[in-house]
C-alpha positions in Angstrom: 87.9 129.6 -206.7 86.4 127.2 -204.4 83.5 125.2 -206.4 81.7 122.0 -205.6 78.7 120.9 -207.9 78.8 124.3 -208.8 78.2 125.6 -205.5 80.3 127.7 -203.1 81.6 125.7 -200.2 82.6 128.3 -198.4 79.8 130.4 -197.6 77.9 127.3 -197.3 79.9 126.4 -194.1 79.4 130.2 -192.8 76.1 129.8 -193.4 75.6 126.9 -191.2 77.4 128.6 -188.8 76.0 132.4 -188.7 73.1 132.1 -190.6 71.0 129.4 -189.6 71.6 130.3 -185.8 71.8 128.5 -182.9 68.8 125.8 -182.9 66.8 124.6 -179.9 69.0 125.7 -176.9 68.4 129.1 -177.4 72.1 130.9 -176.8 71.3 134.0 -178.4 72.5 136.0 -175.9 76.1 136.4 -177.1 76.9 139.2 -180.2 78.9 138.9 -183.3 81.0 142.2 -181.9 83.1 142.3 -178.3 82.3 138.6 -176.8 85.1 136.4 -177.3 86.2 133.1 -176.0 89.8 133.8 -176.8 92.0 134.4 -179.8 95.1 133.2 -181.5 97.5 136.8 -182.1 94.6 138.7 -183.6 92.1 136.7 -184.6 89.2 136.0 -181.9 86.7 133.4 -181.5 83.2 134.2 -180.8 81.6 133.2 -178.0 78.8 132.8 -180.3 81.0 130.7 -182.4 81.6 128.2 -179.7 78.3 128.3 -178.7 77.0 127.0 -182.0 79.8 124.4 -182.5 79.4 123.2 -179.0 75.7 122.8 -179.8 76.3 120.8 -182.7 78.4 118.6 -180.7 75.9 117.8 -178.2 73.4 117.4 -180.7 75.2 114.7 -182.7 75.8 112.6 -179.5 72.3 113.4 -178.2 71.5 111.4 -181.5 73.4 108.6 -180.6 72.4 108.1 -177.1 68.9 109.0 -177.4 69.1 111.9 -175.3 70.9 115.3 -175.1 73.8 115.1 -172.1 74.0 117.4 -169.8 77.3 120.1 -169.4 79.3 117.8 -166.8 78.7 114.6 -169.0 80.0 116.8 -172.0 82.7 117.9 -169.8 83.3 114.1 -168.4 83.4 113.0 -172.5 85.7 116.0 -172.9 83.4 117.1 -175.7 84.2 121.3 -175.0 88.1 120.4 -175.1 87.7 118.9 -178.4 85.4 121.9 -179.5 87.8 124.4 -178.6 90.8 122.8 -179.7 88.9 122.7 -183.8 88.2 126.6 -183.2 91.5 127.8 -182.2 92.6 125.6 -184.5 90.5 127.0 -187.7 91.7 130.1 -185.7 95.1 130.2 -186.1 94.7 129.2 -189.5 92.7 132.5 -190.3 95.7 134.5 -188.2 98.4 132.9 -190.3 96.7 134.0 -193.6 96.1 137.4 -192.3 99.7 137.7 -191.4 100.0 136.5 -195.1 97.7 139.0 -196.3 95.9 136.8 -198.1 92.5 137.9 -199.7 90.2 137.4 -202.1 88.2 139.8 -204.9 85.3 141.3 -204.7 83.9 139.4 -207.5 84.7 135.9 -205.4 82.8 137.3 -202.4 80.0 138.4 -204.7 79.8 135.2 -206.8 79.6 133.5 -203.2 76.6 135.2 -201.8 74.9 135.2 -205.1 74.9 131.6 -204.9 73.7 130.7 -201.6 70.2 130.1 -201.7 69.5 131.2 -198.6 69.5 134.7 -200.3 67.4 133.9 -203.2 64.0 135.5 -203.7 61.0 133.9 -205.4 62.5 133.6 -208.8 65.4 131.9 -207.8 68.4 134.3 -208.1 69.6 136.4 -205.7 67.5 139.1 -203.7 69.3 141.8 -201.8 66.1 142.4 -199.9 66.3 138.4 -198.8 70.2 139.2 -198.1 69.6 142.1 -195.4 66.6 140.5 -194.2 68.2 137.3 -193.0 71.4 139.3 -192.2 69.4 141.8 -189.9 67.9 138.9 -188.3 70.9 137.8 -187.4 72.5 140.8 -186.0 74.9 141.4 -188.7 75.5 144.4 -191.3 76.8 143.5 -194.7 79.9 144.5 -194.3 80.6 142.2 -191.4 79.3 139.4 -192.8 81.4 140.1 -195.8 84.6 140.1 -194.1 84.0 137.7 -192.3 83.4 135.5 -195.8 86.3 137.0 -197.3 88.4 136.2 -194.1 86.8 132.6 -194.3 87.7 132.0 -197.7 91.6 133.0 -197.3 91.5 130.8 -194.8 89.8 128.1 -196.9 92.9 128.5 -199.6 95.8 128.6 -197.4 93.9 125.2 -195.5 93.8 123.6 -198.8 97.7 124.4 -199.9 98.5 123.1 -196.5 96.9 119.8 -196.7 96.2 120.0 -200.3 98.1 117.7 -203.4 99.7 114.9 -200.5 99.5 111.8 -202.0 98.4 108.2 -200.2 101.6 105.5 -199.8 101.1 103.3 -202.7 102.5 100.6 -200.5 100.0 101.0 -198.1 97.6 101.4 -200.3 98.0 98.2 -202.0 98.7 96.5 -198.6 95.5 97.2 -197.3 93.9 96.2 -200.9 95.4 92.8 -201.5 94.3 92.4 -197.4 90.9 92.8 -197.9 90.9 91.4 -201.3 92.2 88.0 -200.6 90.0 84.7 -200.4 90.6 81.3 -199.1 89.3 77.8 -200.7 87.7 76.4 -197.0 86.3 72.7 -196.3 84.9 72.1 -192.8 83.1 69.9 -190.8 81.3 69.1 -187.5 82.9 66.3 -185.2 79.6 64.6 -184.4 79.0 63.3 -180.4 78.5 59.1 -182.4 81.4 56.8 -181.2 82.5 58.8 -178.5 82.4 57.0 -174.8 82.8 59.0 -171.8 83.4 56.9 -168.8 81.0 57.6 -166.0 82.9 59.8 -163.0 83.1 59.1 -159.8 82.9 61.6 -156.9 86.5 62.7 -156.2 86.3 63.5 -160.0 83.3 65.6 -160.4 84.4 67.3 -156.7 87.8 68.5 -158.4 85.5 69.8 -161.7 83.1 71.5 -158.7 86.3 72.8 -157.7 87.5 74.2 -160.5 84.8 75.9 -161.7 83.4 77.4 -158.9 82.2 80.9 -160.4 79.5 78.9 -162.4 78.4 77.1 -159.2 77.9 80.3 -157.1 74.9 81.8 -156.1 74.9 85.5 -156.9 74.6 88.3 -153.8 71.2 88.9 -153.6 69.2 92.1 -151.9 66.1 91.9 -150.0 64.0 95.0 -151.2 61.0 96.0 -149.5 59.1 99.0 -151.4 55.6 100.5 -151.7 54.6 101.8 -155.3 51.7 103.4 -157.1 52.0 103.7 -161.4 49.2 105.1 -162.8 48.3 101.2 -164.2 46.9 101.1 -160.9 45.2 104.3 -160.8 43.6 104.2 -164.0 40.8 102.0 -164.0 39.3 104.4 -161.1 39.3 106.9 -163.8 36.2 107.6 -165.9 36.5 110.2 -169.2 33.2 111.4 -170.7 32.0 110.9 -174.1 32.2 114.7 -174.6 36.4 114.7 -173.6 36.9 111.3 -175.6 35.1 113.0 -179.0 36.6 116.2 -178.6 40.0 114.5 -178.5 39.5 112.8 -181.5 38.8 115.7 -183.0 41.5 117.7 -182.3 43.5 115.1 -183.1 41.6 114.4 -186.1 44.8 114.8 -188.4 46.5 111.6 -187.0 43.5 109.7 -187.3 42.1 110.6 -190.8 45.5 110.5 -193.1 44.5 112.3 -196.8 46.3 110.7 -200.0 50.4 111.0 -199.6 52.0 111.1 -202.8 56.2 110.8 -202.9 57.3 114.4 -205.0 59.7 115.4 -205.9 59.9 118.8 -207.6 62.3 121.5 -209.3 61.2 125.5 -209.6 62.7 127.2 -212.9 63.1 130.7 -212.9 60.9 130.9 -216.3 58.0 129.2 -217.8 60.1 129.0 -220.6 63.1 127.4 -219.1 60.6 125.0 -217.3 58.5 123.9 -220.6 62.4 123.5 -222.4 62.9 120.8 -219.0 59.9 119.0 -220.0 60.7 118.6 -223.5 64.5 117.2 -222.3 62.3 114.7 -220.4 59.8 114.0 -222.8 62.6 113.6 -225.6 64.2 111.2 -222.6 67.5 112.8 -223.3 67.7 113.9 -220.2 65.6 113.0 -216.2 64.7 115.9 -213.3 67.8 114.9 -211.6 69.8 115.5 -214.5 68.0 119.2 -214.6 68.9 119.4 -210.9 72.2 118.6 -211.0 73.0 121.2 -213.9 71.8 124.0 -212.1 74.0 122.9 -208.5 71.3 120.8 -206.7 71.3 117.5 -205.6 68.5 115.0 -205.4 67.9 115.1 -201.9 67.4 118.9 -202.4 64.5 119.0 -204.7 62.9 115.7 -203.0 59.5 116.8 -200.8 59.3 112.9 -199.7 55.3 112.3 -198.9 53.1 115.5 -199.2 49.6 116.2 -199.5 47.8 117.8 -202.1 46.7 121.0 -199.4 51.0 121.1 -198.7 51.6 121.5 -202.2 48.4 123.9 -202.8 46.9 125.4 -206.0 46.3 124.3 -209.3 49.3 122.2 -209.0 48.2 120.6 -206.2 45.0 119.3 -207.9 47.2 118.7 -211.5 49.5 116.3 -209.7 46.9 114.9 -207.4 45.2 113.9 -210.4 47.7 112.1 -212.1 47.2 108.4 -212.1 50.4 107.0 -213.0 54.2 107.8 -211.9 56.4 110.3 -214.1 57.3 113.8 -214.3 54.6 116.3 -215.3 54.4 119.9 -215.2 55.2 122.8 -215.5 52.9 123.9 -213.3 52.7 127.3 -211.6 53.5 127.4 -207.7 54.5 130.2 -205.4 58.1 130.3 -206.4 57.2 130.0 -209.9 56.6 127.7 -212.6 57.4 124.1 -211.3 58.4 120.2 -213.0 57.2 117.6 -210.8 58.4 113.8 -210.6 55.5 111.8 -209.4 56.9 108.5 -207.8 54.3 106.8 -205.5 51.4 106.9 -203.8 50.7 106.4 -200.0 46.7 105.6 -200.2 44.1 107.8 -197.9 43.5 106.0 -194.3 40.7 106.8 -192.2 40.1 105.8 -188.3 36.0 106.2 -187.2 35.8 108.0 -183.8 34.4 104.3 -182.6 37.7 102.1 -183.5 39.7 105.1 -182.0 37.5 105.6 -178.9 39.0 102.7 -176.4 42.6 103.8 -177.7 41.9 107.6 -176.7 40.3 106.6 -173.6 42.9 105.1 -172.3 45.4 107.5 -173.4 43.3 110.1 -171.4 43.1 107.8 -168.0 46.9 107.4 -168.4 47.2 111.0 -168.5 44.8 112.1 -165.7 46.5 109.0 -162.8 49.5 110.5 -164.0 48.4 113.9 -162.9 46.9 112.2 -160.2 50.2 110.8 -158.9 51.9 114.2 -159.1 49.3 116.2 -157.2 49.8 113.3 -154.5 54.0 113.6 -154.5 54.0 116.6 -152.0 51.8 114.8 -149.8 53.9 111.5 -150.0 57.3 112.7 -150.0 56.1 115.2 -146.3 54.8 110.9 -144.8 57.8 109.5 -145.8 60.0 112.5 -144.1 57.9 112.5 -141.2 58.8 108.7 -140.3 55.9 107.3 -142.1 57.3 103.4 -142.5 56.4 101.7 -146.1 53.7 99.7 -143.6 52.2 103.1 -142.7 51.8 104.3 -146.5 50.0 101.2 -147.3 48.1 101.9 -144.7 47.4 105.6 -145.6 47.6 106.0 -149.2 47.1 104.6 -152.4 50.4 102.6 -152.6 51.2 99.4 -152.8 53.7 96.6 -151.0 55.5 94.4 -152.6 59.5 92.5 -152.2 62.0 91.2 -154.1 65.2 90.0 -154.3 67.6 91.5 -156.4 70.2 90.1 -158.3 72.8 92.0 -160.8 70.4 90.4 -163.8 67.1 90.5 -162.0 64.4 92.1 -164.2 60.8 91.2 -163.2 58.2 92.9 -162.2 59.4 96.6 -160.2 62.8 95.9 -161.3 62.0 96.3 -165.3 62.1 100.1 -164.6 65.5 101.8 -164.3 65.5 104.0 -162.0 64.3 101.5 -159.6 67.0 99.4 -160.2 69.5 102.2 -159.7 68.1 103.1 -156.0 68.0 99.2 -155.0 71.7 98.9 -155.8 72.6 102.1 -154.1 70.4 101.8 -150.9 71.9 100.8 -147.5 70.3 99.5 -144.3 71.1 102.7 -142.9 69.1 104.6 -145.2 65.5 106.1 -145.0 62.6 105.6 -147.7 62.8 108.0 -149.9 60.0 109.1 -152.5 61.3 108.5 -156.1 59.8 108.5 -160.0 59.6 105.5 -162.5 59.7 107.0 -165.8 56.1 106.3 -166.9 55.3 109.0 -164.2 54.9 106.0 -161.0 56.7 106.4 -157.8 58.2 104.2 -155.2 60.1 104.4 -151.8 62.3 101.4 -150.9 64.0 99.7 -147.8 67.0 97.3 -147.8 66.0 94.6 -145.7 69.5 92.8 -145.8 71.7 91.0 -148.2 72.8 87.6 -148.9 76.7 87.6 -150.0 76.9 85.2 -152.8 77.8 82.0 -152.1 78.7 78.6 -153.6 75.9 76.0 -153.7 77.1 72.8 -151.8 78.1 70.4 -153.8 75.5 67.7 -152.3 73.0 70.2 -153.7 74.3 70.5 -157.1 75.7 67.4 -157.9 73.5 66.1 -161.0 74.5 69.9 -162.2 77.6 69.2 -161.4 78.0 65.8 -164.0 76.2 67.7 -166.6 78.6 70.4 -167.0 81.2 68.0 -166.8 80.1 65.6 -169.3 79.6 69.0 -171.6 82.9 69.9 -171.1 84.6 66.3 -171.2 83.3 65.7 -174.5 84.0 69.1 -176.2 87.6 67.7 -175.3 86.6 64.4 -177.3 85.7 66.5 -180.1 88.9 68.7 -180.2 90.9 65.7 -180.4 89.0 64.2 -182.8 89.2 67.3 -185.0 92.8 67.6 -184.4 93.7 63.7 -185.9 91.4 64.6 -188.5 93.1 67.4 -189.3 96.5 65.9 -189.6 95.2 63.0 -191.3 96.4 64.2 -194.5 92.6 62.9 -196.2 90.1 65.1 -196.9 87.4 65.6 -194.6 85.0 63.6 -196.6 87.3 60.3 -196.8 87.5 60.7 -193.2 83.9 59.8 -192.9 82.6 63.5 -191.9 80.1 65.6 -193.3 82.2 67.8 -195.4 80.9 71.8 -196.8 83.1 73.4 -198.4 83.0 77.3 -198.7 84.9 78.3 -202.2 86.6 81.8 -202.3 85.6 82.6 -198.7 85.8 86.2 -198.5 88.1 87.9 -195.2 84.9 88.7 -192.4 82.7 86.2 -195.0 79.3 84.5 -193.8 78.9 81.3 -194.6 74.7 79.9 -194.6 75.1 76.8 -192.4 78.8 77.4 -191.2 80.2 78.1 -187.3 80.7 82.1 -187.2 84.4 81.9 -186.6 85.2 80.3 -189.7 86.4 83.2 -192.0 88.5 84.3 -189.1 89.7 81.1 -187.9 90.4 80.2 -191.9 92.2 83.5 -191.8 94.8 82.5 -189.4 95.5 79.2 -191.1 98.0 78.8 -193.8 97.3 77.0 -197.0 97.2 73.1 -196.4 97.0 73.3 -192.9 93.5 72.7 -190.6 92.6 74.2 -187.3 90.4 73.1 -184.7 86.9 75.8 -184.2 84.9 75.6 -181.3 81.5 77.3 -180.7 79.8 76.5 -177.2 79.2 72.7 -177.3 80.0 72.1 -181.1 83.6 71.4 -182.0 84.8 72.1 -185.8 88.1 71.0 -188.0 88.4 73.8 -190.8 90.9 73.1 -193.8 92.5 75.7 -196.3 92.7 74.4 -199.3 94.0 77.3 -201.2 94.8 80.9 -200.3 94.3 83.3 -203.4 95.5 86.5 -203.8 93.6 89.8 -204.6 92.9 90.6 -208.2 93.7 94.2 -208.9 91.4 94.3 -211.8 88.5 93.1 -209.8 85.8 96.5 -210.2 85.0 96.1 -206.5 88.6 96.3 -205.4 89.3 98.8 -208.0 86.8 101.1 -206.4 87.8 100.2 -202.9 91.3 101.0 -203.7 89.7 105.1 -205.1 87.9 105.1 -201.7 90.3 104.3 -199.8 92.5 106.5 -201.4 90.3 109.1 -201.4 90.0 108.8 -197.4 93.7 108.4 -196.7 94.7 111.6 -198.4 91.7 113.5 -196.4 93.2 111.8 -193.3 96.9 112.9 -194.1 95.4 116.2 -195.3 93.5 116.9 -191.7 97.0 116.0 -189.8 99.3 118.3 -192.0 96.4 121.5 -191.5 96.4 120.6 -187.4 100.1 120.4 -187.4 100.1 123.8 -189.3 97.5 125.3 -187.2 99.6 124.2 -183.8 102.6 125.5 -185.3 100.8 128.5 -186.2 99.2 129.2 -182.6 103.0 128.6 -181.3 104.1 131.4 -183.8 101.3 134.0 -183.1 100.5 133.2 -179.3 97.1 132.2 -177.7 94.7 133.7 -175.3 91.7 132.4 -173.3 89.1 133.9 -171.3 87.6 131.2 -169.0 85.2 133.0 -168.2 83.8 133.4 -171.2 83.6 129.7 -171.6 82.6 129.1 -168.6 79.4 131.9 -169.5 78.6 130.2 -172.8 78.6 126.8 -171.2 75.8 127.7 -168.7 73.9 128.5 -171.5 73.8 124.8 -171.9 73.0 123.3 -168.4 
């Protein structure tokens, strides 16, 4: 039996997949039955299937990058080829057990479905109504869905004797412990600028340095951008909204501006009022907390927490019972729609009210922003057919509403027009060849834009720069100073302090440590230095000897490195686990043979452009 905090793994995962559908692209039109993307020997892969764990993929990088990408980034990221390579795969894991003819009991599959709470009524325990209802919905009988759970949990047992009982190297195990776990005993000190004498240089030197370091003496390639603009900034003073739009704004918007009394719930529905009041005496007698209740019937905090609710959300008497509890603490039971109910009262987020007359200049020019944005896009047609006609950016000036202005851009250049993106793109791309084209800022402005010409980057003349020049050299001539210094100080065999410097020390410096005070390198550069031995750090213009004093060795029996040493075993064996099921899998799709219907794929991923 597959169990975890007395839950059914399984049908959890086939839930996620089949049950709670296909989210906010909308690829619904692909059935359980005779749509398949391919199959290893017998066992096919829904195109719905993909569909749903392509989704997923795109949704956890849209969360990463802010936005969702479109097909060809996916397919430039090779996010389908890593999709279909987990489903054929999981696939050929499922073809291996049915050549096995491995199965499961009726009572398993039962015990599964019973569980899932997705199929539980109003009391709590398992509706068969609920069942078809959400099955129906999704275009599945019972028996399908049941063999499919059955097929998914053979599949579940061979995967886990696969990968299942494989131990992590204690070797590397300890290796990577007593890595992490070392310290180091660590003085250090700056080499100050007193007592060092640079001679002054004369011009052949500071030539040679001009010379030498040419890149940081060179003017960047500039282009000259001419361009016209309009944002709705500029539109939106012309813009007047009456009193009648601004105050039925607010109130249809009333909920964001008059917030009722939050309080931070969390609550836990019992089947009985008998089993609930037998809760609240385990709380009251403090023997046991609603967590503790939670967790003994399979739930986890996070699944009874409601975070901040109102007292309308929660509803009812038990609304106005919790609402008029003053302090925090568990109270109840109280009856609810799903029955009798324990709450755990934890905060409260106070009522906050904004008057129509503190809101009014916010909303006011929320609405003009809106309107010159509307403004701008009834005028696009009309702009874009100027520009295409031969109108120059003097001529729309001239004729429209838009603005001149010019700049030259540099690679780093970010002022005024050139803080918005897109405008930034089209001035790198455009060529002196190329005609003003109408294009959108993204706060709903547009531009057109001319390359006037470009100015290769250059050196400055030396004559030009030459205070510049003696600067940078004196910079780096006495970052030199320093390093020597640092280096005699380090082979000195005196401490740091004896030497005269101003000496920290950083005991038991931890590998990747911060020290308040101390140059960033210094755990790293500390790292690479063997007991008694210094090494010279240097950080821009500040120069640094570092002594190890002592090196010490991890303590196994530290708690911290004890329970580093569980998680990393913990993750090492999942890792060695995943490789051995995809080597089985491969060898399995070798065995029983694979096909692939591109078109399929290539069906399902237009769903997604």
């Amino acid at each position: 039996m597959l169990r975890s905090s007395g839950k059914s793994v399984t049908v959890w995962v086939l839930l996620a997949m089949i049950v709670l559908g296909l989210g906010g692209y909308q690829v619904g039109n692909f059935s359980n039955r005779g749509q398949s993307i391919g199959a290893v020997g017998e066992s096919e892969i829904t195109a719905r299937d993909y569909a749903d764990a392509l989704r997923q993929e795109i949704n956890a990088v849209a969360a990463q990058i802010g936005h969702p990408p479109s097909m060809s980034e996916v397919r430039a990221m090779g996010l389908d080829q890593v999709v279909q390579a987990q489903l054929f795969n999981t696939a050929a894991l499922s073809e291996q057990a049915r050549r096995l003819e491995l199965s499961v009991g009726d009572a398993e599959v039962s015990r599964q479905i019973r569980s899932a709470r997705p199929f539980q009524g109003a009391t709590g325990s398992f509706d068969r109504e609920t069942y078809r209802e959400v099955l129906r919905r999704e275009g599945l009988t019972e028996t399908e869905f049941e063999t499919r759970l059955r097929a998914d949990i053979a599949r579940s047992i061979l995967q886990g004797a696969v990968a299942g009982g494989v131990p992590a190297p204690a070797a590397l195990l300890d290796g990577y412990v007593g890595y992490l776990g070392e310290t180091r005993d660590v003085a250090f000190a700056e080499i100050p600028a007193t007592g060092i004498s640079l001679p002054a240089p004369d011009a052949a030197a500071l030539k040679a340095y001009y010379d030498a370091h040419l890149a940081e003496f060179t003017r960047p390639e500039t282009r000259e951008i001419s361009y016209v603009w309009l944002t709705p900034d500029m539109l939106k003073d012309e813009i007047a909204i009456d009193e009648a739009q601004l105050r039925a704004t607010y109130d249809e918007r009333k909920a964001e501006y008059v917030q009722p009394e939050r309080r931070k719930l969390a609550k836990l529905v019992f089947p009985t009022q008998a089993e609930a009041e037998a809760g609240m005496a385990k709380i009251a007698a403090g023997t046991a907390s609603l967590a503790d209740l939670a967790e003994a019937r399979g739930l986890s905090a996070a699944d009874i927490d409601l975070g901040d609710v109102s007292q309308d959300e929660i509803g009812g008497a038990a609304g106005e019972a919790v609402f008029a509890r003053t302090t925090p603490g568990v109270i109840g039971p109280y009856e609810t729609d799903l029955g009798p109910a324990l709450f755990d009262f934890q905060a409260v987020t106070p009522s906050e009210t904004t008057t129509f007359e503190e809101a009014r200049g916010d909303i006011a020019a929320e609405l003009a922003m809106e309107k010159a944005r509307r403004m701008i896009a009834d005028m696009t047609t009309d702009l874009e057919d100027r520009l295409a006609s031969g109108a120059t950016l003097e001529d729309m000036v001239k004729e429209t509403k838009m603005q001149p202005g010019k700049i030259s851009m540099a690679a780093d250049t970010r002022d005024g027009i050139a803080a918005y993106d897109a405008f930034r793109e089209a001035a790198a791309k455009v060529t002196t060849e190329d005609f003003p084209e109408l294009a959108v800022l993204e706060d709903g402005g547009v531009f057109a834009l001319r390359l006037d010409g470009v100015t290769a980057a250059a050196p400055i003349p030396f004559d030009q720069l030459r205070d510049k020049v003696e600067a940078s050299w004196r910079t780096a001539e006495m970052v030199k100073a320093k390093q020597a210094k640092a280096e005699a100080a380090g082979a000195a065999g005196q401490t740091l302090a004896a030497q005269g410097l101003a000496e920290k020390t950083a005991p038991d410096l931890q590998r990747g440590g911060f020290v308040e005070g101390a140059p960033q390198g210094l755990a790293q550069t500390a790292f690479a230095t063997a007991a008694g031995k210094s090494a010279t750090l240097t950080e821009g213009d500040k120069v640094f000897v570092v002594t190890v004093r002592a090196v010490k060795p991890a303590d196994p029996a530290d708690p911290e490195l004890v329970q580093l040493r569980k998680t990393f075993d913990t993750r090492l064996i999942q890792m060695l686990g995943a490789d051995l099921a995809a080597f089985y899998a491969r060898a399995a799709q070798a065995e029983a043979g694979i096909t692939l219907d591109s078109a399929m794929i290539a069906a399902v991923q237009a769903q997604f452009q």
